[in-house]
C-alpha positions as CSV (number, residue, x, y, z in Angstrom):
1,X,93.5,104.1,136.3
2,X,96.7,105.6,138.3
3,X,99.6,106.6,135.8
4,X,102.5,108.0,136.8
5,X,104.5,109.7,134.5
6,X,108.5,110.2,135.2
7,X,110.7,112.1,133.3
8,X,113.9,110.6,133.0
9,X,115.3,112.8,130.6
10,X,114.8,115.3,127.6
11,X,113.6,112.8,125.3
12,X,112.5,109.3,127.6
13,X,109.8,109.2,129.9
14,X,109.1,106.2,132.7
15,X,105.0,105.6,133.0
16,X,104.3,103.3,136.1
17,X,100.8,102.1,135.6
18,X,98.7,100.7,138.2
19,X,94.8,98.9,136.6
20,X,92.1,99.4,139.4
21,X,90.4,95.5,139.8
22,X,86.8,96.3,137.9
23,X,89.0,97.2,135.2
24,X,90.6,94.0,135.0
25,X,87.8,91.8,136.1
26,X,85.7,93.5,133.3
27,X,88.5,92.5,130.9
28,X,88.7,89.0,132.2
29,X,84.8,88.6,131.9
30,X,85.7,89.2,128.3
31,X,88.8,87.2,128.0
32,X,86.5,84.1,129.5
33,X,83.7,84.7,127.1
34,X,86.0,84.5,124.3
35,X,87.5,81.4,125.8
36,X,84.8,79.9,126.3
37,X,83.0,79.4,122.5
38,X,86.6,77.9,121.6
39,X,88.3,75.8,124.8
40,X,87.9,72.1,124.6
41,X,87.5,70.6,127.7
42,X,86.7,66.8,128.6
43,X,82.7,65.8,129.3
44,X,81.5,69.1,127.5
45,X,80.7,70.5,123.8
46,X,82.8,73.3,122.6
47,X,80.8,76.7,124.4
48,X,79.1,74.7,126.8
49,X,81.3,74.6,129.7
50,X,80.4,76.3,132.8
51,X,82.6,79.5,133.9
52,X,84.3,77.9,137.0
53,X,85.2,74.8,135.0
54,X,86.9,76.9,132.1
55,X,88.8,79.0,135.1
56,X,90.0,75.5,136.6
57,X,91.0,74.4,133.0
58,X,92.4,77.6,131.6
59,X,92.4,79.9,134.3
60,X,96.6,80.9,133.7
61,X,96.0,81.4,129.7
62,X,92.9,83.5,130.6
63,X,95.4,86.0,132.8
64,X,97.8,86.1,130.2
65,X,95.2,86.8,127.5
66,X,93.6,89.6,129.7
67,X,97.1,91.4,130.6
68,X,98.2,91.0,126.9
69,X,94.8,92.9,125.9
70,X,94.5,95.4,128.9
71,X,98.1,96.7,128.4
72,X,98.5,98.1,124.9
73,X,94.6,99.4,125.9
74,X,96.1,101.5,129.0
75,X,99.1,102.6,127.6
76,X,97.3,104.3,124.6
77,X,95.1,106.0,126.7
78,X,98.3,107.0,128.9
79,X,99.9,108.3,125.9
80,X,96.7,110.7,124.7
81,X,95.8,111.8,128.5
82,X,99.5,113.2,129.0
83,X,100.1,114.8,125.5
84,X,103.2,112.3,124.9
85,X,104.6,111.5,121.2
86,X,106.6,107.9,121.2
87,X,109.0,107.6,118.4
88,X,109.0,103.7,118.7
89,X,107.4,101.1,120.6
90,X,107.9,101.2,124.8
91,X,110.0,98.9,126.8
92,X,107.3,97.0,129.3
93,X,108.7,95.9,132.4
94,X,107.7,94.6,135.6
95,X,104.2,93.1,135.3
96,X,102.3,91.9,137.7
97,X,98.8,90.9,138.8
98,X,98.7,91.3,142.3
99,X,94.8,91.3,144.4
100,X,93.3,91.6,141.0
101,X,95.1,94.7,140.6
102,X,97.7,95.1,137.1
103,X,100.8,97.3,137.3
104,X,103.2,97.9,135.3
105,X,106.0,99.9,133.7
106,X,106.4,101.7,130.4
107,X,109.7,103.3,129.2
108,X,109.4,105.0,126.1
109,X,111.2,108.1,123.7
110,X,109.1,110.6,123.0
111,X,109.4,112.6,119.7
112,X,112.1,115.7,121.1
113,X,111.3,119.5,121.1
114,X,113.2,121.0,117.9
115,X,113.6,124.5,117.7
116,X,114.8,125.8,114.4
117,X,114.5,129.7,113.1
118,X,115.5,131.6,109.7
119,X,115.7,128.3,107.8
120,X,113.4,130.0,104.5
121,X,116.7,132.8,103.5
122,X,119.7,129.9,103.8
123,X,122.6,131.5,102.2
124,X,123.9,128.7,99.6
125,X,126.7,129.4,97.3
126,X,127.0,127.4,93.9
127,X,130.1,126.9,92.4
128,X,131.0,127.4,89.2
129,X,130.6,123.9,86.7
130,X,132.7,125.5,84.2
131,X,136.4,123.3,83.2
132,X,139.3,125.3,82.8
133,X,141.7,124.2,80.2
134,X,143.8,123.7,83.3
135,X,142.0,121.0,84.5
136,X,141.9,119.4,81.1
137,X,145.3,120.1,80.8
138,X,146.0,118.1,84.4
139,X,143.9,115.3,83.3
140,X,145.6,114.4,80.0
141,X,148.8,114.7,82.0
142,X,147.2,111.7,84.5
143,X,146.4,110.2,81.4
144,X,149.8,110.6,79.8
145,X,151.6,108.9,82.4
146,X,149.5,105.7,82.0
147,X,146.4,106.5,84.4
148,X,149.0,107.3,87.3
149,X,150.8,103.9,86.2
150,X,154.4,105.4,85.5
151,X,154.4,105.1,81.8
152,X,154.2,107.6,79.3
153,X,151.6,107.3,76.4
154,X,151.1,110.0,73.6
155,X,148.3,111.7,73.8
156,X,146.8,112.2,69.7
157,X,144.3,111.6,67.4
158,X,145.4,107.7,67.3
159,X,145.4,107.5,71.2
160,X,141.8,109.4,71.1
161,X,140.2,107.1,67.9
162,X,141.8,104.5,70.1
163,X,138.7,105.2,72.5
164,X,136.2,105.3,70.0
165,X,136.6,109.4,69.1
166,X,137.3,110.4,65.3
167,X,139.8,113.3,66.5
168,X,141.8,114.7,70.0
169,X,139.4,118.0,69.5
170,X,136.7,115.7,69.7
171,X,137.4,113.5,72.7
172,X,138.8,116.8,74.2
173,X,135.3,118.1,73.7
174,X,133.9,115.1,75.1
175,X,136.0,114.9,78.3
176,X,134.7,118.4,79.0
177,X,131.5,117.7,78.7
178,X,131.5,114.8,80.9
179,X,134.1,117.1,83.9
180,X,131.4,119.5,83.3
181,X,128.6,116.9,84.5
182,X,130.6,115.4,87.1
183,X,131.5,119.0,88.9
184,X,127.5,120.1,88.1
185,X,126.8,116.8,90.2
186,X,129.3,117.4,92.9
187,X,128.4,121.2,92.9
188,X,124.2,120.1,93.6
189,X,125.5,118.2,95.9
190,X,127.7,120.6,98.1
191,X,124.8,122.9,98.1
192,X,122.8,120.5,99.5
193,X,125.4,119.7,102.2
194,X,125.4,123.8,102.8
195,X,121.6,123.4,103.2
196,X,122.1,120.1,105.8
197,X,125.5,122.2,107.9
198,X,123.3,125.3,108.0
199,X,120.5,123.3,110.2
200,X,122.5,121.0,112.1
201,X,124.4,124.6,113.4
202,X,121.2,127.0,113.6
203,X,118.7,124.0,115.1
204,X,118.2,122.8,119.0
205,X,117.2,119.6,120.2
206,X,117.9,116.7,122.5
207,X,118.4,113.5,119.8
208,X,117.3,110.6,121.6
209,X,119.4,107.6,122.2
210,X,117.4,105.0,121.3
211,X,117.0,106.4,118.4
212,X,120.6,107.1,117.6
213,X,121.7,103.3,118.8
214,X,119.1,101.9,116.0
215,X,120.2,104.3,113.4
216,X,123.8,102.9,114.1
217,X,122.7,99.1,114.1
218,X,121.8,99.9,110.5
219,X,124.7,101.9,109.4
220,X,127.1,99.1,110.9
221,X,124.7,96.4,109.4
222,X,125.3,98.4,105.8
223,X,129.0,98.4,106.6
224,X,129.1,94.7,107.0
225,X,127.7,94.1,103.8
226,X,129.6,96.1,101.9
227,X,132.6,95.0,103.2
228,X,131.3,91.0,102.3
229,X,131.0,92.7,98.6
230,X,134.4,93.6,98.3
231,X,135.1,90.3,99.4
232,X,136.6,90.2,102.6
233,X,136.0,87.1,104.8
234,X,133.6,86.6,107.7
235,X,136.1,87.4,110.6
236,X,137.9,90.2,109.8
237,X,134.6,91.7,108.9
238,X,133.5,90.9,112.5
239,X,137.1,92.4,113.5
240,X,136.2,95.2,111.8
241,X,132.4,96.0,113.9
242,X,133.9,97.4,116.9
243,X,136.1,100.1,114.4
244,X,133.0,100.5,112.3
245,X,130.6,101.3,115.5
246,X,132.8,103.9,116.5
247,X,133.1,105.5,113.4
248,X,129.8,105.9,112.6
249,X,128.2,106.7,115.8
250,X,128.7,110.5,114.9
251,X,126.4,109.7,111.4
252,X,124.2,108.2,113.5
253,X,123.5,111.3,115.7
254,X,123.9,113.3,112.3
255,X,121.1,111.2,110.7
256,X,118.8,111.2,113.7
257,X,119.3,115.1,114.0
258,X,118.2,115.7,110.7
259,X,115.5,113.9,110.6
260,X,113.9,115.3,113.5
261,X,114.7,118.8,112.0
262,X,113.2,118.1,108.8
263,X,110.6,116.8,109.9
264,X,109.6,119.6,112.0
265,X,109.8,122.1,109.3
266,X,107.4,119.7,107.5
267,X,105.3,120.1,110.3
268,X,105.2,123.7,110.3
269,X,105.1,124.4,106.5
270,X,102.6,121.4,106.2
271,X,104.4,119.5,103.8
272,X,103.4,116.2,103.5
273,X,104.4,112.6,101.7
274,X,103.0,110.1,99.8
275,X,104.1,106.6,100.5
276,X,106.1,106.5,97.1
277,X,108.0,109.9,98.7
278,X,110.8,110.7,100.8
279,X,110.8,113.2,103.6
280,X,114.2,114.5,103.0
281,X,114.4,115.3,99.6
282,X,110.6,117.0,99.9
283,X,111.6,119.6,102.7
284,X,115.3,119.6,101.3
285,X,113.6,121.1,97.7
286,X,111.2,123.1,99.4
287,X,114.5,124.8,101.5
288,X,116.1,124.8,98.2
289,X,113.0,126.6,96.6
290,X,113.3,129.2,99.7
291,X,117.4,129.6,99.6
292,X,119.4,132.6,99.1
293,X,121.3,132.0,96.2
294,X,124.6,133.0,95.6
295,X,127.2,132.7,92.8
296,X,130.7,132.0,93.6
297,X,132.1,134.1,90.8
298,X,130.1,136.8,92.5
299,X,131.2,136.6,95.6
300,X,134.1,139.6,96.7
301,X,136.6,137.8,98.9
């Protein structure tokens, strides 16, 4: 079998493919065999029918058949011969079956190079959960003027039993409690974002495209629907796509990026996932695990 392998770019790769005739004729034998025990043709029981007859009858589907078989065969071996890692499914073009001879052409993206150093000391910083009286303070004062309505509404213990609190002390206790959760929450989640910045910067790799433009199908797909949620009609969601696309193509990379970067270091720390887990948040703990951890109250600026 003649392969010819052409790279197009960092990440796609065109194979031209060229399958000798005894190849083919071998896979047609089979093809006709199979044809054969099933094919219903006039004057003769099912499995009966000479060869030449079945070729007369059926002689198109058996081609067909024979290059829908012999490709997916070719291109596998292709793929294991020249060391290549597809991230999807190729593009087949141009097939033809010319002197008994197949050819065709494979365009495929292959899983990019990522080169990524120093990611088990990744300086994160955790800010302090802690609520100032201030920002209690600034809170009540929202909550004074009506939730930001313009109104002014005193703030006591019949305001706070109004909410389903004995005393102020004790729904001023409870809204503390609940800032504190909310700025823990945020706080995980900035440290995770430090974790995410820190490889997109320190990381190379070419992100392939195809990858990118199905990421961003999804994302705008996502969009859509949440914009049919909040209730906006058909067409100015479909005004909206074009806006949407181009917002979100820089996620798309983003997303793609990351992926490829985690799953790299999955690779090389051997972390693997059960079908119940995800990826991300495996390698994200086990970089979390592995972080330099740094207070902010700690830090001299």
């Amino acid at each position: 079998m003649k392969v010819e392998v052409k790279k197009i770019d960092a990440t796609k790769r065109e194979l031209k493919f060229e399958v000798p005739k005894e190849r083919v004729a071998k896979k047609l034998e089979e093809v006709y065999g199979e044809l054969g025990k099933v094919a219903t043709i006039k004057g003769f029981r099912p499995g009966k029918a000479p060869r030449h007859v079945i070729q007369e009858h059926h002689g198109k589907l058996a081609e067909e058949e024979m290059i829908k078989k012999i490709i997916p065969e070719v291109y596998q071996e292709a793929l294991e011969k020249e060391a290549l890692d597809p991230i999807d499914m190729p593009e087949i073009e141009d097939v033809h079956l010319k002197d008994g001879i197949v050819s065709f052409t494979a365009t495929l993206d292959i899983k990019p190079e990522v080169k990524i150093k120093d990611y088990k000391k990744i300086k994160v910083v955790k800010k302090t959960s802690a609520v100032t009286d201030e920002e209690i303070n600034k809170t009540f004062e929202f909550l004074k003027k009506g939730q930001g309505q313009g109104k002014e509404i005193a703030i006591d213990d019949n305001f706070a039993r109004g909410l389903g609190y004995p005393s102020l002390e004790d729904f001023k206790t409870s809204l503390k409690r609940q800032m504190e959760i909310d700025k823990d929450r945020q706080n995980r989640l900035d440290v995770e974002n430090q974790i995410v910045e820190y490889l997109l910067k320190n990381a190379t790799l070419a992100v392939p495209e195809s990858a990118v433009k199905r990421q961003l199908e999804h994302l705008v797909e996502e969009g859509k629907h949440r914009l049919e949620h909040q209730g906006a009609k058909k067409e100015d969601i479909d005004k909206k796509e074009e806006e949407l696309r181009k917002n979100l193509k820089s996620v798309a990379e983003r997303d793609i990026k990351m992926y490829f970067i985690l799953g790299k270091i999955a690779e090389l720390e051997n972390i693997t996932v059960d079908t119940n887990e995800n990826l991300f948040y495996k390698v994200l703990a086990f970089l979390l695990k592995e972080a330099d951890w740094q207070e902010e109250s700690k830090i001299i600026h």
